[in-house]
C-alpha positions in Angstrom: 82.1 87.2 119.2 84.3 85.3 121.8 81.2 84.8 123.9 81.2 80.7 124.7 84.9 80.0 123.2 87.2 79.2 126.1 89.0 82.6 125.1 86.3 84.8 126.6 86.9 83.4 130.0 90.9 83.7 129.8 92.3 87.0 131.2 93.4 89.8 128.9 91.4 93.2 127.7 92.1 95.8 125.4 93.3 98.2 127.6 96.2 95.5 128.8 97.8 96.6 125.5 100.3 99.6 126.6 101.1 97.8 129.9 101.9 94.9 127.8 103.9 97.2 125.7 102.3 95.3 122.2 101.6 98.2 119.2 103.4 101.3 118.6 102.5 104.9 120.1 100.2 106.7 117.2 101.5 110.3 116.1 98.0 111.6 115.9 95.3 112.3 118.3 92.8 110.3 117.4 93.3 106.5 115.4 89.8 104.3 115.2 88.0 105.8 117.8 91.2 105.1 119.9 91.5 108.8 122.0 94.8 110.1 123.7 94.3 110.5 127.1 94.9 113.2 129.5 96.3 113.1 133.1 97.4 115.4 135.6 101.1 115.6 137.7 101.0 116.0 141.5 102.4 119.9 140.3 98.8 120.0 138.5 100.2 120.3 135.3 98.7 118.7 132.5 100.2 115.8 130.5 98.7 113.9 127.3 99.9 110.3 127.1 99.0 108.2 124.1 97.7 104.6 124.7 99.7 101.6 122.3 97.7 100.5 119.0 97.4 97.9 116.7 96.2 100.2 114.1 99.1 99.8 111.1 98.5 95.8 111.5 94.6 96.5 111.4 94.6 98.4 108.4 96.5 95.7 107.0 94.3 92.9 107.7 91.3 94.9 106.5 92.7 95.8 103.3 94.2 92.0 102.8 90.5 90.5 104.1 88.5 92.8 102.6 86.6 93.5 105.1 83.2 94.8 104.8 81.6 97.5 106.9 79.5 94.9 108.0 82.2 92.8 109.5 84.7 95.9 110.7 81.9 96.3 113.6 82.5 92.5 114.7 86.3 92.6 113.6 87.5 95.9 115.4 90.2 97.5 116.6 89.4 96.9 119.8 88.4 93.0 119.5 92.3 92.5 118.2 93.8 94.2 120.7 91.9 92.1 123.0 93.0 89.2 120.8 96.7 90.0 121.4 96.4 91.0 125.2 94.9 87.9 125.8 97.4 85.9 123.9 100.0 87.8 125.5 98.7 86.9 128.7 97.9 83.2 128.3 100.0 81.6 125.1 102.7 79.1 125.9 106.5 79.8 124.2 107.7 76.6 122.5 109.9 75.7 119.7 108.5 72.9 117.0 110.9 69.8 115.9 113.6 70.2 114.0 113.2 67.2 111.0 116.9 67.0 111.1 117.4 64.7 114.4 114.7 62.5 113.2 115.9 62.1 110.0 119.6 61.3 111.3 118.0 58.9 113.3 116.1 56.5 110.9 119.4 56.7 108.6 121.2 54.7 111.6 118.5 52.5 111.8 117.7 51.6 107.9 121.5 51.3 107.2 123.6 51.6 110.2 126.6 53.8 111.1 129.5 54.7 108.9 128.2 52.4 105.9 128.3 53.1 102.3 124.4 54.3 102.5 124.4 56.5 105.2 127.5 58.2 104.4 125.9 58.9 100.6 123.1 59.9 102.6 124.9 62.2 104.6 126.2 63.5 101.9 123.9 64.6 100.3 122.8 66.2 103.8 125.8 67.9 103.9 125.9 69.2 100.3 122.6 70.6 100.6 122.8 72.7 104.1 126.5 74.1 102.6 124.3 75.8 100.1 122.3 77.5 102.7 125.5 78.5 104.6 126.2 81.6 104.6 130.1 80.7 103.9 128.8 79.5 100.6 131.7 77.3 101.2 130.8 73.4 99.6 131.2 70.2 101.5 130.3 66.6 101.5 131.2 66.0 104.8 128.8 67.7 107.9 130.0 70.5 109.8 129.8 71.3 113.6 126.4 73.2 113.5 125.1 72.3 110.6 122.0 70.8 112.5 121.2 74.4 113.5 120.9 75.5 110.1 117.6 73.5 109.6 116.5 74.5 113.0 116.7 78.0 112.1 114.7 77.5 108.7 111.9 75.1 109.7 112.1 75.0 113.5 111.3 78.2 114.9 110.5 79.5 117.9 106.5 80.1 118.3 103.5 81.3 120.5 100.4 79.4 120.5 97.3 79.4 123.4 96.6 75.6 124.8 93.4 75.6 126.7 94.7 73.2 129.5 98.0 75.4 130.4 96.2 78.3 129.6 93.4 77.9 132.5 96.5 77.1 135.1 97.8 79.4 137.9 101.2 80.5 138.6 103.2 79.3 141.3 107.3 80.0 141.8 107.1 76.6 143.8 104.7 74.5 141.1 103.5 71.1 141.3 103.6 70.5 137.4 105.7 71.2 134.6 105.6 71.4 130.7 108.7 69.6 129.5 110.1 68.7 126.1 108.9 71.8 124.6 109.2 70.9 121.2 105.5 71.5 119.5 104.6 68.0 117.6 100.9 67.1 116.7 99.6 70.3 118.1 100.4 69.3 121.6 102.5 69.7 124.9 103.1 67.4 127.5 102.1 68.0 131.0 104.2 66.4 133.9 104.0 66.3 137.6 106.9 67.2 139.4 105.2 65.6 142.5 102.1 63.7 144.2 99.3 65.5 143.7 96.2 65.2 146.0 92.9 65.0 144.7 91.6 68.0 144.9 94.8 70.3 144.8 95.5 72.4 142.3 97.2 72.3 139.1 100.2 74.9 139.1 102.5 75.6 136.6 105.5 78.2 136.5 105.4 81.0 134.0 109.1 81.7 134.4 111.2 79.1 133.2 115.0 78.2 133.5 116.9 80.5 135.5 114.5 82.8 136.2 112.7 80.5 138.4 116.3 81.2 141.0 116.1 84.6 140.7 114.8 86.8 144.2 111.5 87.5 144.6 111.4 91.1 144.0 112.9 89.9 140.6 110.7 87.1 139.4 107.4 89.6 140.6 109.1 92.4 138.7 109.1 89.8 135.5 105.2 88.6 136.4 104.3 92.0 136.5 105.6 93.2 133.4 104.6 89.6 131.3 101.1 88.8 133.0 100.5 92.1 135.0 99.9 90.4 138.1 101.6 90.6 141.5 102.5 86.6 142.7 101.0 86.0 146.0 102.2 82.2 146.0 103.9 80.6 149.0 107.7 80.7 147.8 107.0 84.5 147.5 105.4 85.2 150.8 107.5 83.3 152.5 110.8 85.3 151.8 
């Protein structure tokens, strides 16, 4: 179904889905075709270990989509948890604008600080996030992290798959960054934190912040666990 969408060439499979630890652990042998599976200790003993699945959410979507039998064979079990290993794998964490900086912002510029406008304006502002406090406690005037209250409501924290980060290597030592991520127009901004040849690749850092500082037994440990991969890049080979 994927075949010639720029998700079919991105890494991720169905079986990523337990070492991604995505799904739940079923409580019966068998759910969708998906089997348990059986391995054997050094002692020789057996052991059964049950694989993740995305079976409660797939029931869900089939009785909400109606699927038809038709349409279960193309929209399986199997194709989602590809769906979410490759998202897992390759989507981008960002959170979207917040209205509320914006929106403070044109106030100062259509009527100017401290004037009879913008304080009515704010208000009004003030009047209405005191309602969604959980204080309950009324005001006209704004409140030290107030602005966080809109955040939390219309700004949240999402995942989404862009095709240019999505198709870049890792690199503890990259030569590009994503910055100001803040999701507007259904796009992220892609800077270079030096020259770079023609020619060279594009890297970007998966780990952000202060993980980027940590050792590199601890940043692999993280790549491993995230992406599933083991960095090989020169920061790491070179400690």
């Amino acid at each position: 179904m994927l075949e010639g969408h720029f998700l079919w060439s991105l890494c991720g499979d169905a079986d990523d889905l337990e070492a991604l630890e995505i799904g739940v652990v079923p409580t019966s042998t068998t759910i969708q075709g998906q089997q348990q599976q059986s391995n054997t200790t050094t002692s020789g003993t057996p052991t059964t270990r049950y694989c993740c699945t995305l079976d409660p959410l797939y029931q869900y979507l089939k009785r909400s989509l109606q699927l038809t039998k038709t349409e279960q064979e193309t929209l399986s079990l199997s194709f989602l948890h590809m769906l979410a290993s490759k998202t897992a794998r390759n989507a981008f964490g960002i959170r979207t604008q917040s209205p509320f900086k914006p929106y403070y912002a044109s106030l100062l510029r259509k009527y100017g600080r401290d004037s009879d406008a913008h304080k009515s304006h704010m208000q009004q502002v003030a009047m209405a996030l005191s309602s969604c406090s959980s204080n309950n406690k009324n005001t006209t005037k704004l409140e030290r992290g107030m602005d966080r209250l809109v955040e939390e409501k219309v700004a949240p924290w999402i995942t989404g798959i862009f095709t240019l980060t999505a198709y870049m290597n890792h690199s503890c030592e990259p030569n590009a960054m994503v910055v100001n991520q803040e999701f507007v127009y259904a796009h992220i901004d892609l800077v270079a934190k030096r020259d770079i040849l023609p020619g060279e690749e594009i890297l970007i850092s998966y780990i952000q912040g202060v993980q980027q500082q940590k050792s590199t037994n601890q940043r692999r440990r993280e790549l491993q666990a995230k992406y599933l991969f083991t960095c090989g890049c020169s920061k790491c080979t070179s400690s």
